[in-house]
N, C-alpha and C positions, 0 to 999 in steps of 0.2 A: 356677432350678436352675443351678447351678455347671459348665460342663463342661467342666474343665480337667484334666488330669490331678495326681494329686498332684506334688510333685518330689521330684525323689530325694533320699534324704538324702546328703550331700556325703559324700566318700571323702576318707579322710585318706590322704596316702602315708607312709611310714615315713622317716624321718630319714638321711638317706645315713650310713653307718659312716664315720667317716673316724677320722685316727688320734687327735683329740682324745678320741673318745669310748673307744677301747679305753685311753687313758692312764689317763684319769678310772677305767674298771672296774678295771683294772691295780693306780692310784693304792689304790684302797678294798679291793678284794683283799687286797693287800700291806698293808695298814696292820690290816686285819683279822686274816691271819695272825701277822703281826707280834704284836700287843695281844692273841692270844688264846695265843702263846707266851710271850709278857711277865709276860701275867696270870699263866699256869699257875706258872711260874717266880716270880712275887714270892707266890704261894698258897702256894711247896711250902719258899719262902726267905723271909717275913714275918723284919722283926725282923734279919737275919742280914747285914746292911751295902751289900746291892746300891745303896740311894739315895744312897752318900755314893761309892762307888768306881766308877765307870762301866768298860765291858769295854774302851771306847777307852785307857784308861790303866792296865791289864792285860800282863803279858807275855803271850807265849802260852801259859806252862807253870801261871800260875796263872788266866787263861780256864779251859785247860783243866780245873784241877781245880778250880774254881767250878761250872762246865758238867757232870762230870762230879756234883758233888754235888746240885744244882738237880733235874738229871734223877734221881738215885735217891730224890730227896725224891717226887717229881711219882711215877717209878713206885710209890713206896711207897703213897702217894694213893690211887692211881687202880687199884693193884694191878696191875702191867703184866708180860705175859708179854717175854722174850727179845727176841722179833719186836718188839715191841710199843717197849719200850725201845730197840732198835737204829732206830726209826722215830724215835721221841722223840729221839734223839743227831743225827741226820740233821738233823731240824728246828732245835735247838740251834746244831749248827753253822753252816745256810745261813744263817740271824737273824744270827748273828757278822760270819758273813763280809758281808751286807749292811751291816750296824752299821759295819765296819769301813771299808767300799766306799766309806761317805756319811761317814764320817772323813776318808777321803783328799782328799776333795775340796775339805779345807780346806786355807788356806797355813800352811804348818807353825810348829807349836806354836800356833795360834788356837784358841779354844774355839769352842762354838757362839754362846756370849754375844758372843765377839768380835768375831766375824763381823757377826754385826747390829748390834755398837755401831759397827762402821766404819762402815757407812753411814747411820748416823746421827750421825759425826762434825763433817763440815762444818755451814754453814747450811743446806743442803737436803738432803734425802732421795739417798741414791746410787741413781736407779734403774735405769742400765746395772752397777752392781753387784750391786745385789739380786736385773736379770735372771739376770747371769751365776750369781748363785749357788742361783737357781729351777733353771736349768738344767743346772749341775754336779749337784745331787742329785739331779732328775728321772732323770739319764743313769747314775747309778749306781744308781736304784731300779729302774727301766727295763732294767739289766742282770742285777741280781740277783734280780727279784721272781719270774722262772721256776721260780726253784729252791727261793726260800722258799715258795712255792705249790704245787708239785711236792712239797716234805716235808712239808708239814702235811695237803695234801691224803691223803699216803699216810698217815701218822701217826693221822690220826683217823677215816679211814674203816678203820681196822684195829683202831678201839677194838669192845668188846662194847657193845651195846646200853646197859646199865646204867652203861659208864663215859661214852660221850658224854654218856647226862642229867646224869652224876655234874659235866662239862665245861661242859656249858651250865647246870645249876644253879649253878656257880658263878662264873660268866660274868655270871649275869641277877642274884647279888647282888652282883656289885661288888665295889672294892678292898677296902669297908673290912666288906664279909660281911652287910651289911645294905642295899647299893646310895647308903647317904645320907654324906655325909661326917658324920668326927664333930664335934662343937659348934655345930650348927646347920647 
């Protein structure tokens, strides 16, 4: 007969919070909101030129009346009160002003293509350039993701019951309305 005690099962401790990990939640947050106002927006603008003119190359007067159409499409959608729409414009705008944020942090007139073909230019990989430019947009997503999180968080927990499924129904099918790309 055995008389040993059993042993214990081992205790795991919890992973110290450090600020890599709030980046990472931050990171996905932000990229969540982001894609889930993008989506709402190319849902309510299909067909209507958003993939050929980017908001980076935009004045502000026609952002705004792009912005201003996108959003009466989406409330039309979704059927949105006032409130509801003035939540939706909030969110519109903070996306902008991020969009805008992680523009600036290129050297001007660069695209984003450019960007990455520089350091891909010489014979090897630029990697103190690549850091620098992980970390130029980290520090603008990093600045502005409060406020896109902040709007969308108010935006859609101020929707009715029926239009969040209406949000995530059309979320769970994807760009192209059926979750699959088309031609295979």
């Amino acid at each position: 007969m055995n008389t040993t005690p059993d042993p214990q099962p081992a205790t795991t401790t919890p992973s110290p919070r450090g600020p890599r990990r709030w980046i990472k939640r931050t990171l996905i947050a932000l990229v969540a909101g982001t894609a889930v106002f993008g989506a709402l927006a190319a849902w309510a603008w299909h067909g209507h030129g958003w993939r050929h003119h980017g908001w980076q190359q935009m004045s502000e007067a026609d952002a705004t009346r792009l912005r201003d159409k996108a959003v009466d499409r989406i409330a039309g959608k979704l059927d949105l009160d006032a409130a509801q729409r003035t939540r939706l414009v909030a969110v519109a705008d903070a996306v902008i002003a991020q969009q805008r944020a992680l523009m600036a942090t290129a050297p001007a007139a660069a695209s984003p293509r450019a960007e990455v073909q520089a350091l891909i230019a010489g014979q090897t990989f630029d990697r103190a350039g690549a850091q620098r430019l992980v970390d130029s947009k980290l520090q603008a997503v990093t600045t502005r993701s409060p406020a896109v999180l902040a709007a969308f968080g108010d935006f859609y927990d101020g929707l009715r019951p029926e239009q969040q499924a209406q949000v995530r129904d059309w979320l769970a099918r994807g760009r192209h309305h059926g979750g699959e790309r088309r031609g295979g």
